[in-house]
C-alpha positions as CSV (number, residue, x, y, z in Angstrom):
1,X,4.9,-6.0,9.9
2,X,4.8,-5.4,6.0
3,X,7.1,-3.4,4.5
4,X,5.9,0.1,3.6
5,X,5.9,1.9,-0.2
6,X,5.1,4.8,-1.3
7,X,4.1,4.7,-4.4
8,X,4.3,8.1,-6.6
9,X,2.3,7.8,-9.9
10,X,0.1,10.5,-11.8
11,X,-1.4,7.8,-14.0
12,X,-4.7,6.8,-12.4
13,X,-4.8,3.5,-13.9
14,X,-1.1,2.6,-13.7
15,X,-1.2,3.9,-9.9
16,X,-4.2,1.9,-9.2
17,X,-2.5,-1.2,-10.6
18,X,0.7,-0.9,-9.0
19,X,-1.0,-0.5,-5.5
20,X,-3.5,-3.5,-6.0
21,X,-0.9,-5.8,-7.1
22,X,1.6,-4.6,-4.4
23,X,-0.5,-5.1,-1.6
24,X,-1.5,-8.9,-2.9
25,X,2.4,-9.0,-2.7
26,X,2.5,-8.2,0.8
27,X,3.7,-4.2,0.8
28,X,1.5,-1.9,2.5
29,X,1.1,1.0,-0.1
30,X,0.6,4.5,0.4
31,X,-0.4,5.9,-3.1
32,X,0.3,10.0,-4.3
33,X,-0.6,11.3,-7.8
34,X,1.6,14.5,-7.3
35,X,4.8,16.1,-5.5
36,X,2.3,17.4,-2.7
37,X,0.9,14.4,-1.8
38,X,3.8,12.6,-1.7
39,X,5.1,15.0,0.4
40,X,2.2,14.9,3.4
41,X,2.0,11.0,2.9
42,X,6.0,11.4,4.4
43,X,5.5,14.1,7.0
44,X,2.8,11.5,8.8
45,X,5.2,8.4,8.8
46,X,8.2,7.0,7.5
47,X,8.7,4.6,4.6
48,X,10.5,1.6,2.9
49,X,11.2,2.1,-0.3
50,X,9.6,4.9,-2.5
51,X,9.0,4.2,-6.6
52,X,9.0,7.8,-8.0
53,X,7.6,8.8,-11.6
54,X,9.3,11.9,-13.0
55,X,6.1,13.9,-14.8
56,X,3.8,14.7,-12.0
57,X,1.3,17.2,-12.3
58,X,2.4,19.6,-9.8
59,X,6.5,19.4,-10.5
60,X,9.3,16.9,-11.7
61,X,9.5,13.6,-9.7
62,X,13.5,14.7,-9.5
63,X,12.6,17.4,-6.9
64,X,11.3,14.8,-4.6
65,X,14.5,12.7,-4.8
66,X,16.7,15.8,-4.0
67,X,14.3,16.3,-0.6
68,X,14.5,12.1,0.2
69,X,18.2,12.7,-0.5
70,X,18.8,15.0,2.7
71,X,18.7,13.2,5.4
72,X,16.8,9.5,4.3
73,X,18.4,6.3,2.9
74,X,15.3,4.9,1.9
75,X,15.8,3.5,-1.8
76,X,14.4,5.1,-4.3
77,X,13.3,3.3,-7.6
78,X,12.4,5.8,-10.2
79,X,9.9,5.0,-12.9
80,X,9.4,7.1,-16.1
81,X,8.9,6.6,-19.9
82,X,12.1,8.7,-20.4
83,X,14.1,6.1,-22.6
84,X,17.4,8.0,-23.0
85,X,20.8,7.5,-20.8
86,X,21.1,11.1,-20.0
87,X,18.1,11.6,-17.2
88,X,18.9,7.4,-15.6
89,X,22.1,9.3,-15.3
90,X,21.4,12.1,-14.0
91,X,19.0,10.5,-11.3
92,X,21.4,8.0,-10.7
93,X,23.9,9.9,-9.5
94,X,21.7,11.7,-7.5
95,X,20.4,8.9,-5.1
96,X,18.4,7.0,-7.1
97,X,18.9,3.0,-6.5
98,X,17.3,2.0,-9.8
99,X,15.7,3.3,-13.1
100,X,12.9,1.0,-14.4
101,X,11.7,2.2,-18.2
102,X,7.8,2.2,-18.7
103,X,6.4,-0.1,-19.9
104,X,7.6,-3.1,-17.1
105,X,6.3,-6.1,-15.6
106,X,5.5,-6.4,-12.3
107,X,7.8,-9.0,-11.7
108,X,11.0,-7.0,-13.3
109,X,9.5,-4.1,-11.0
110,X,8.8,-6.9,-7.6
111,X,13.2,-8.0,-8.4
112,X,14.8,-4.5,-8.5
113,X,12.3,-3.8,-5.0
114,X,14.2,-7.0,-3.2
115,X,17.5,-5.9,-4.9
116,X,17.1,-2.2,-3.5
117,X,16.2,-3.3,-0.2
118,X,18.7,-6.0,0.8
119,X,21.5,-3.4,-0.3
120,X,19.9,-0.7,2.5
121,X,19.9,-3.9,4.4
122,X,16.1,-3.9,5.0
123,X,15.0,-7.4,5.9
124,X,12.5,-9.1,4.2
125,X,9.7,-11.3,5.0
126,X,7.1,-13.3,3.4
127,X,3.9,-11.9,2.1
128,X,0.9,-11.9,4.6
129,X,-1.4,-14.0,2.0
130,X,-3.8,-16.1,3.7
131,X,-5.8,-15.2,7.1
132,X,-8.2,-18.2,9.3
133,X,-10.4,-17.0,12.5
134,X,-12.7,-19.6,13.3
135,X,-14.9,-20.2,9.9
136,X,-13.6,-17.1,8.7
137,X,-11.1,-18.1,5.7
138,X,-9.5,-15.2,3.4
139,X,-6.8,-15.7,0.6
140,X,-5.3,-12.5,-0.5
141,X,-3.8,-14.1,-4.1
142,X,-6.5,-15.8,-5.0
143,X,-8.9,-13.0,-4.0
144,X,-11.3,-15.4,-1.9
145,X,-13.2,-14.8,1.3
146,X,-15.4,-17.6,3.0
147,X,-17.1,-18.2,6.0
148,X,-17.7,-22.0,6.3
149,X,-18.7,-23.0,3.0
150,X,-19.8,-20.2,1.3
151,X,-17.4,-17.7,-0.2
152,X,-18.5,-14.2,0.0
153,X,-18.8,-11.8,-2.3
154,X,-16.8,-8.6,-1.8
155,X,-16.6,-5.4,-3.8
156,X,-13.0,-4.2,-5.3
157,X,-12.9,-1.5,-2.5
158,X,-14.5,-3.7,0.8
159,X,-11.5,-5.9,-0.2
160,X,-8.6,-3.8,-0.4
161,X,-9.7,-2.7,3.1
162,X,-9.9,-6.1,4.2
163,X,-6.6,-6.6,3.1
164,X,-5.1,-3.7,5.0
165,X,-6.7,-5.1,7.8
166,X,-5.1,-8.8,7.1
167,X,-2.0,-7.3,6.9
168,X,-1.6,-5.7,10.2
169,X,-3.9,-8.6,11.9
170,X,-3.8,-8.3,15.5
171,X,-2.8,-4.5,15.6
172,X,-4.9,-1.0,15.2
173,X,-4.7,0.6,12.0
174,X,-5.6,5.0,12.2
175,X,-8.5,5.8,10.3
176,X,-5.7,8.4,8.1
177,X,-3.8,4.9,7.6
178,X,-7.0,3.3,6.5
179,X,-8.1,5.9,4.0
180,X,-4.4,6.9,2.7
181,X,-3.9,3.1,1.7
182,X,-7.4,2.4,0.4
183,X,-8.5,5.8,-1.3
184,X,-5.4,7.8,-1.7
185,X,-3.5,10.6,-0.2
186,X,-6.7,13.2,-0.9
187,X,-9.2,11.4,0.8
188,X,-7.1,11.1,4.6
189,X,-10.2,13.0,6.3
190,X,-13.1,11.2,4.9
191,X,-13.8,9.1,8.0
192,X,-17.5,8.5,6.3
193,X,-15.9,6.3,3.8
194,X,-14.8,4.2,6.5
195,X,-17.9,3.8,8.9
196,X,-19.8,3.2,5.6
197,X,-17.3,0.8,4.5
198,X,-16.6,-1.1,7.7
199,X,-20.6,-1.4,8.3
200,X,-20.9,-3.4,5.1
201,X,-17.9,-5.6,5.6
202,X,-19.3,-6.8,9.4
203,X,-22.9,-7.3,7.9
204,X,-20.9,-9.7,5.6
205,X,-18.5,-11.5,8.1
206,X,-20.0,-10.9,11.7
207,X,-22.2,-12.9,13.2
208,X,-24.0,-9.9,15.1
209,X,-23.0,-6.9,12.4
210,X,-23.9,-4.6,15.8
211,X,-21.9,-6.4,18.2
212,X,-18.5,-7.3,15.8
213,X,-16.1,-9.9,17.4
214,X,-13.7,-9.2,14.4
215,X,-13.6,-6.4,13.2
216,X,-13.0,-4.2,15.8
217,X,-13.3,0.0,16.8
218,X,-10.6,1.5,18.7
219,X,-12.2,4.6,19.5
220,X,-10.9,8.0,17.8
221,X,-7.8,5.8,16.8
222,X,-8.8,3.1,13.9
223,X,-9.7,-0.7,13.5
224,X,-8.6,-3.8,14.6
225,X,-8.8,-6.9,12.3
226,X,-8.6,-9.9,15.1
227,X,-5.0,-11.9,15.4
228,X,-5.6,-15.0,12.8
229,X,-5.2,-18.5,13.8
230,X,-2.0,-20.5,12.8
């Protein structure tokens, strides 16, 4: 099972960003863009790792470190534009495991994840990248789906929900799973997104949209993506 983050950003393009190039990566992500959020994303499950921004809209990211603090080990990698030693201080003592300065690459931000989770002692394992079932052919890092010879043409958010799927291949994943991961914290009881969404991605990859061998319902639960082929 991929490893989960929650990922606690105000910035809608920096959030959006992180979360995309995370789940290529192989993390499931669970995206908030305030203290709340972040806070009802970890009352419905627990998490991995956690990367924390400070200036959230509804409080300082440091009150949310102070709560993961009692009672969690889960790392805690906090990322801000604050430059001076005083606050990585501060937050280091606290609990924080790392402090990574805005601006940062992903891989500087992808190293200090590995390094924060081997010293919890939190195995790793390799991304989730590539899924086969029967013609079916989809390749997460290069952003490819085919059937047969034909690739087909996805839009941005049909295939960050395929990808969810790919990533728990074989397993159900709760429609508030579903629509936390792909459309954020807010959106957790839109299940119209999803029956919309879903609809369009079997009339693209089933055979018979109406009768899907794939992409399957579990009733009042979630969706199944099909165990992939080795």
């Amino acid at each position: 099972m991929s490893l989960r983050v929650l990922l606690v950003e105000d910035d809608r393009e920096l959030r959006g960003t992180l979360r995309e190039s995370l789940t290529v990566e192989g993390y499931e992500v669970a995206a908030a863009a305030s203290l709340a959020d972040a806070r009802a994303l970890l009352a419905h499950g627990d998490v991995d790792i956690v990367l924390l921004d400070l200036g959230l809209p509804d409080g300082d990211g440091e009150t949310l470190l102070a709560t993961l603090r009692r009672g969690r080990s889960t790392p805690v990698i906090v990322i801000s534009a604050r430059e001076t030693d005083d606050p990585k201080i501060r937050l280091l003592d606290a609990g924080a495991d790392d402090f990574l300065v805005k601006p940062f690459s992903l891989g500087e931000l992808l190293a200090r994840m590995r390094v924060a989770l081997r010293h919890r002692g939190t195995p790793m394992q390799a991304a989730i990248t590539q899924y086969t079932q029967g013609d079916l052919r989809i390749d997460l890092r290069a952003h490819r789906v085919s059937l047969g010879t034909a690739q087909v043409h996805l839009t941005p958010t049909e295939f960050k929900l395929l990808a969810r799927l790919v990533r728990n291949a074989g397993q159900v994943v709760t429609h508030r799973q579903l629509l936390a991961d792909v459309w954020g914290a807010e959106f957790t009881e839109h299940t119209h997104y999803l029956r919309l969404y879903m609809g369009q991605l079997r009339a693209k990859l089933e055979t018979e949209p109406a009768d899907p061998q794939r992409l399957l319902t579990e009733p009042g639960v979630g969706y199944r993506l099909v165990e992939g082929e080795d």
